[in-house]
C-alpha positions as CSV (number, residue, x, y, z in Angstrom):
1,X,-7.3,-12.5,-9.9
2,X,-6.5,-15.6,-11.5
3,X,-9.4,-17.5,-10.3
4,X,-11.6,-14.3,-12.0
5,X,-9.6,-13.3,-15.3
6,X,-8.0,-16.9,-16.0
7,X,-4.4,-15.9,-16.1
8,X,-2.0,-13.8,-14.0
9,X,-2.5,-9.9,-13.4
10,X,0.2,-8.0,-12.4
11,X,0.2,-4.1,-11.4
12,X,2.6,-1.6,-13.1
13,X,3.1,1.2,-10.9
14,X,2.9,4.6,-12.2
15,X,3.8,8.0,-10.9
16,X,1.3,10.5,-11.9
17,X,3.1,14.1,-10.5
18,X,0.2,14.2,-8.0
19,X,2.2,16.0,-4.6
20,X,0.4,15.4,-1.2
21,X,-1.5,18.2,0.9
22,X,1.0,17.4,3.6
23,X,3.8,18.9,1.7
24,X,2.0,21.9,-0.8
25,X,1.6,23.9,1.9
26,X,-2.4,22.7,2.5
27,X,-1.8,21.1,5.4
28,X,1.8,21.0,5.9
29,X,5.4,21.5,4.0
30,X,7.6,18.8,5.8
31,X,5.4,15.4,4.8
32,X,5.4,12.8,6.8
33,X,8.1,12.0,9.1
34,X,9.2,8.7,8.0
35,X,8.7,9.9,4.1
36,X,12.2,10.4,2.2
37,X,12.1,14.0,1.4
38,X,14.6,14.1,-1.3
39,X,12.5,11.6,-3.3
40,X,9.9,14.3,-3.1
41,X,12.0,17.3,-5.2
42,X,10.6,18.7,-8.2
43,X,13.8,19.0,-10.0
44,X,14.5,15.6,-9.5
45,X,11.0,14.1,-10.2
46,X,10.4,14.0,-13.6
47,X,8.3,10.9,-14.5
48,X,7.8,9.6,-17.6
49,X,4.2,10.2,-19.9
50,X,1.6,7.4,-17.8
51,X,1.8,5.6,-21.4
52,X,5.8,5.3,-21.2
53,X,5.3,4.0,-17.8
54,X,2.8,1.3,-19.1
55,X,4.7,0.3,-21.5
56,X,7.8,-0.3,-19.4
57,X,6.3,-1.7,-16.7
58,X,4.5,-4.8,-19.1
59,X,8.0,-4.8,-20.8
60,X,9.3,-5.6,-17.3
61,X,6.9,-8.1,-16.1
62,X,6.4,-10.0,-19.4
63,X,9.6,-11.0,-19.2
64,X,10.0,-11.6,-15.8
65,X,6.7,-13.9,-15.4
66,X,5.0,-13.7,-18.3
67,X,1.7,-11.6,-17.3
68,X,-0.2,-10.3,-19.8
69,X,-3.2,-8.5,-17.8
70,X,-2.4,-5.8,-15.7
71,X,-3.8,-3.0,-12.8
72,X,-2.8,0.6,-13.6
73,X,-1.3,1.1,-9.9
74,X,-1.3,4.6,-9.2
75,X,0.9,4.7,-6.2
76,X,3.2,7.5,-5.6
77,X,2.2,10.3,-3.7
78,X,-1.8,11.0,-3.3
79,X,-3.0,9.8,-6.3
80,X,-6.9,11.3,-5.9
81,X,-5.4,15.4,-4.9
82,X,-6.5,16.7,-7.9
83,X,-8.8,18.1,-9.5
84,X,-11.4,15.1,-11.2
85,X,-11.3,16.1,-14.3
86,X,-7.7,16.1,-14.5
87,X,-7.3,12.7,-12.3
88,X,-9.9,11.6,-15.0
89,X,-7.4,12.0,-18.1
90,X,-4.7,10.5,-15.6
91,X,-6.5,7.2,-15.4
92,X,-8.0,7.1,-18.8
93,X,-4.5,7.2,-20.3
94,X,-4.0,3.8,-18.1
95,X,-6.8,2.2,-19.3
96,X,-6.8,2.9,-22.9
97,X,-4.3,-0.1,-23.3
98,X,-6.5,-3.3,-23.7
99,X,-4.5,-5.4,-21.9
100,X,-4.8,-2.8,-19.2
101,X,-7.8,-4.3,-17.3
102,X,-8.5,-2.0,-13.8
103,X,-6.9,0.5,-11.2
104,X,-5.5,0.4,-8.1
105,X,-5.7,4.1,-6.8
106,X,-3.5,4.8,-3.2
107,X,-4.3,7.8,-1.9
108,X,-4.7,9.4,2.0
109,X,-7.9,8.9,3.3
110,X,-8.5,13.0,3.4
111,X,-8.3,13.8,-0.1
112,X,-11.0,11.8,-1.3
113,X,-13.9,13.7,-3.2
114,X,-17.2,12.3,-3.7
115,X,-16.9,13.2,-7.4
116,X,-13.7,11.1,-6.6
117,X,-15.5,8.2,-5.8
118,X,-18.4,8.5,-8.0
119,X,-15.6,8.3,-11.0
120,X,-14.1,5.2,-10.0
121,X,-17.9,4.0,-9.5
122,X,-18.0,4.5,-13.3
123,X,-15.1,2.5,-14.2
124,X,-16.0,-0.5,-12.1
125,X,-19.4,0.0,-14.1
126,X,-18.0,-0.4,-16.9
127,X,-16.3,-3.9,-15.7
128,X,-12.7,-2.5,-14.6
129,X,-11.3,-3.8,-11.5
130,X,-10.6,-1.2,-9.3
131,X,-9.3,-1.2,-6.2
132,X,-8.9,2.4,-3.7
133,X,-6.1,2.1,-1.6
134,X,-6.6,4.6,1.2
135,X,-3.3,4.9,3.9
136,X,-4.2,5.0,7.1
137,X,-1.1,3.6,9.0
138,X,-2.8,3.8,12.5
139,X,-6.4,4.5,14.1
140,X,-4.5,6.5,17.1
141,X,-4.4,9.9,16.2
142,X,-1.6,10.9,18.7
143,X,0.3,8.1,16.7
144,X,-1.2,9.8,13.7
145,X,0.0,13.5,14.9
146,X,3.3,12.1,15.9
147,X,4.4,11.4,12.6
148,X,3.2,14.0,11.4
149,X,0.7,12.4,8.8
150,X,-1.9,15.5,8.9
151,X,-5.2,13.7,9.3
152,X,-7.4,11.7,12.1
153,X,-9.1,8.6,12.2
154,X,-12.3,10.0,11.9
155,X,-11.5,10.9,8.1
156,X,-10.3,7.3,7.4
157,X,-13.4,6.1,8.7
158,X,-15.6,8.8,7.2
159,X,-14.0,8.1,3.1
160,X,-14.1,4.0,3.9
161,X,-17.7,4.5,4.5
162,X,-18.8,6.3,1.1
163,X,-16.6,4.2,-1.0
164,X,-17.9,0.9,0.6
165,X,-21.5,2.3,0.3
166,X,-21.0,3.0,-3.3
167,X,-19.8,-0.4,-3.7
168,X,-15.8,0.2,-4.3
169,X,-13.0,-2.4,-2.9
170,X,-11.2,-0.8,-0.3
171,X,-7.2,-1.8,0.6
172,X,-6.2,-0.4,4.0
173,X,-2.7,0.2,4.0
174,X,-0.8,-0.4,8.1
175,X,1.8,0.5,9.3
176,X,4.1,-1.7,12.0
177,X,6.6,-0.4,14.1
178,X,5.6,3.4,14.6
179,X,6.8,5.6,16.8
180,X,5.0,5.0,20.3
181,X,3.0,2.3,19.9
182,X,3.0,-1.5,21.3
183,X,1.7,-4.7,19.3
184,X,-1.4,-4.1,20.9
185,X,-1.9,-1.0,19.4
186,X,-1.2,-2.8,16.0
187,X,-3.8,-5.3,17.0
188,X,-6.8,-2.8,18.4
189,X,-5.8,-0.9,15.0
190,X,-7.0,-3.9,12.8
191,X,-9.9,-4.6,14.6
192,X,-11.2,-0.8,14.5
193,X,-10.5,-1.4,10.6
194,X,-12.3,-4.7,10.8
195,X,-14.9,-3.5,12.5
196,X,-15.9,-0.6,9.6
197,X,-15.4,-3.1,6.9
198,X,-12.5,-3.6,4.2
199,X,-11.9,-5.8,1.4
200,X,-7.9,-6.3,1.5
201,X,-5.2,-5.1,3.4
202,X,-1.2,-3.9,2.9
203,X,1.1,-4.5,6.2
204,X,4.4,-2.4,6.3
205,X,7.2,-2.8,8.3
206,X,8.3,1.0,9.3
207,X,11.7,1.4,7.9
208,X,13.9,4.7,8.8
209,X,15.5,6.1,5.1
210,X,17.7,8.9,4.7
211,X,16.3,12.4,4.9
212,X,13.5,12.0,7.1
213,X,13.0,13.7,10.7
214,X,12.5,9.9,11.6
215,X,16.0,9.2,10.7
216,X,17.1,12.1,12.9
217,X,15.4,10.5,16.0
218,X,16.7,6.8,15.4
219,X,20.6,9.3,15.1
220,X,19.8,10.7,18.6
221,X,18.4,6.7,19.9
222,X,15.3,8.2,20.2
223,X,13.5,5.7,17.9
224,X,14.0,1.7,17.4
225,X,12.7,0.0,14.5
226,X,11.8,-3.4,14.8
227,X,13.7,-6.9,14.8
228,X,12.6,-8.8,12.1
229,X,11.6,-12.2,14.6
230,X,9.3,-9.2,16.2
231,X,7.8,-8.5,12.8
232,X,7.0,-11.6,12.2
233,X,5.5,-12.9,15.1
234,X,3.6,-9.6,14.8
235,X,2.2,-10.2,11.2
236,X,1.2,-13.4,11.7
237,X,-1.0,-12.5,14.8
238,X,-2.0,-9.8,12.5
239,X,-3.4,-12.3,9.6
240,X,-5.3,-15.0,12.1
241,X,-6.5,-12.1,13.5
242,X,-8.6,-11.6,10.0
243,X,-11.1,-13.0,8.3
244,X,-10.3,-15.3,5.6
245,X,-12.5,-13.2,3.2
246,X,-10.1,-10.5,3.4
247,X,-7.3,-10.3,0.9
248,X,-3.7,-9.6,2.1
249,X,-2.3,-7.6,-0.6
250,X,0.7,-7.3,0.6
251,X,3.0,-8.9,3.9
252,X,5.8,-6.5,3.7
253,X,7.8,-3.5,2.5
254,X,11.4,-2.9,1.3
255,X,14.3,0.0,0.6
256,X,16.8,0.8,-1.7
257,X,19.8,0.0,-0.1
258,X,21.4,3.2,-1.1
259,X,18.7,5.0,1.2
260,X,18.4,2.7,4.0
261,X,19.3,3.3,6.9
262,X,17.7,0.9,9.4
263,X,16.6,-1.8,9.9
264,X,19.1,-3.7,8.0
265,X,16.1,-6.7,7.2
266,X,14.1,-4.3,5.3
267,X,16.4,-4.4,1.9
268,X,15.0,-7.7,2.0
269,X,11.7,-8.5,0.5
270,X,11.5,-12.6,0.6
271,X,13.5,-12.8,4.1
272,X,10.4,-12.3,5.9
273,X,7.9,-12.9,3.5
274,X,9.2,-16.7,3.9
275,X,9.5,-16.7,7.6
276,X,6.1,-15.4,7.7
277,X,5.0,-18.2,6.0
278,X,7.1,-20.7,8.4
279,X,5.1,-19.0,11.1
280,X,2.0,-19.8,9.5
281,X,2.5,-23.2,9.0
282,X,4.5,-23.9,12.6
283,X,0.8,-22.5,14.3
284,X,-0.7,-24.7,12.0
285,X,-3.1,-21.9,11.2
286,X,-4.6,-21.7,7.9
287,X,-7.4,-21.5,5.6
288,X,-7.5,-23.8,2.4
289,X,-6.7,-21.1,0.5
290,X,-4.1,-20.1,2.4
291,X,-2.1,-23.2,2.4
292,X,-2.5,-23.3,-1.4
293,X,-1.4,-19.8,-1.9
294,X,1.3,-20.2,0.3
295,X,2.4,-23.0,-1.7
296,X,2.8,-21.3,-4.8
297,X,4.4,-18.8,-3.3
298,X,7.6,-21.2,-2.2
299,X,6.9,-23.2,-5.8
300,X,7.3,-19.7,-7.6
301,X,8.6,-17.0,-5.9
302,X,7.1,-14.0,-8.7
303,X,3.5,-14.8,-7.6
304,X,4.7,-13.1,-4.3
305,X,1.3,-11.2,-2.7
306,X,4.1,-9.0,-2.1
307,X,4.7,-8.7,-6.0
């Protein structure tokens, strides 16, 4: 981004009221397993117009780094489960700022409309950046059953396909530490994802949070998250394990304390985000860009790739 626009660009993440098919009764009321149900409840969800929410979030950021070009990120819930038209006036509000200069769009890999994709087609036309951010957590669909998540592989691979062949940037959002599955399971994972072709990734430690069935099963010793020496060994196999063309948007994920329940790491978002990059520089395995990157990020911590 900086290398492209000439100056930082920061995303401002926005809540659209989109809900999720997993939880409006399409597919499923109970969500995901690991997903913080209480976060989820109408009467306490009342986000702010998309505008307010722009304007808060560059309030924010200026301040705290200085940015002045940003990436609508449309993040919570499924942020494409609507009806275009309506998604259309959703992202238009975003970009009518002109310091507002593309979208990042996450959204489940089933809920992805070609009229969907032809619309962000449209904004990229027009010389937006846009990014779709499709969660697919894991290419095992007993994993995938498991926790509950309400789709398969097959439709991860089937939307990557017709965005890529329309020409969109795809982010593959992973998920480390799920119920049932070993580090090679992480690793065949990211090469079946490899394989299909993406353009950036987004690697999450699994954390448990209050009000989830997941947190029931770590109460009953039925689940274990991972140590955080075990997440980092694992994410750094995970990134020499990619090409260097591919962009790591992000290395980590953290929770509020107040809603945290384990592991205790995860509260944390430089912790591992700098013993990553220990881990990358005791292998002595990097690309030139990495080694520059990673120097900025010790030199200045808010142009994390976590950020």
């Amino acid at each position: 981004m900086l290398r492209r626009y000439g100056e930082r660009v920061h995303k401002i993440s926005i809540d659209a009221s989109f809900t999720c098919p997993n939880r409006d009764g399409s597919l499923g009321i109970g969500g995901c397993t690991f997903c913080n149900n209480a976060s989820f409840s109408p009467n306490g969800r009342k986000p702010a117009d998309v505008n307010l929410q722009v304007d808060a979030g560059k309030f924010i950021i200026r301040k705290r780094t200085g940015a002045r070009k940003y990436l609508a990120y449309f993040q919570a819930y499924t942020n494409t489960y609507a009806e275009t038209e309506l998604l259309q006036q959703q992202y238009d509000q975003a970009l009518a700022q002109p310091d507002v200069i593309g979208l990042a769009v996450g959204t489940r890999p089933d809920c992805v409309a070609d009229s969907v994709l032809d619309l962000l087609v449209a904004y990229q036309d027009r010389g937006y950046e846009v990014w779709l951010e499709l969660g697919l957590q894991s290419s095992f669909n007993e994993t995938l059953d498991r926790v509950n998540r309400g789709h398969d592989f097959e439709a991860y691979r089937s939307t990557l396909l017709r965005a890529r062949k329309r020409g969109l940037k795809v982010c593959t959002h992973l998920i480390i530490g799920l119920p049932g599955e070993s580090e090679q399971h992480y690793k065949t994972t990211l090469d079946r994802v490899l394989e299909l072709g993406v353009d950036g990734l987004k690697l999450h430690p699994l954390h448990v949070v209050k009000g989830t069935q997941l947190a029931n099963e770590w109460r009953r010793g039925e689940y274990q998250p991972l140590k955080l020496n075990d997440y980092v060994r694992i994410a750094a196999d995970l990134i020499q394990q990619t090409p260097p063309d591919i962009i790591y948007h992000r290395l980590t994920a953290t929770a509020s304390e107040s809603i945290l329940l384990a592991p205790g790491w995860c509260s944390k978002k430089w912790l591992p985000l700098n013993l990553i990059a220990q881990e990358l520089e005791a292998r002595q395995h990097y690309y030139p860009a990495q080694v520059t990157r990673l120097n900025e990020i010790n030199q200045h911590p808010y142009t994390s790739l976590a950020g």
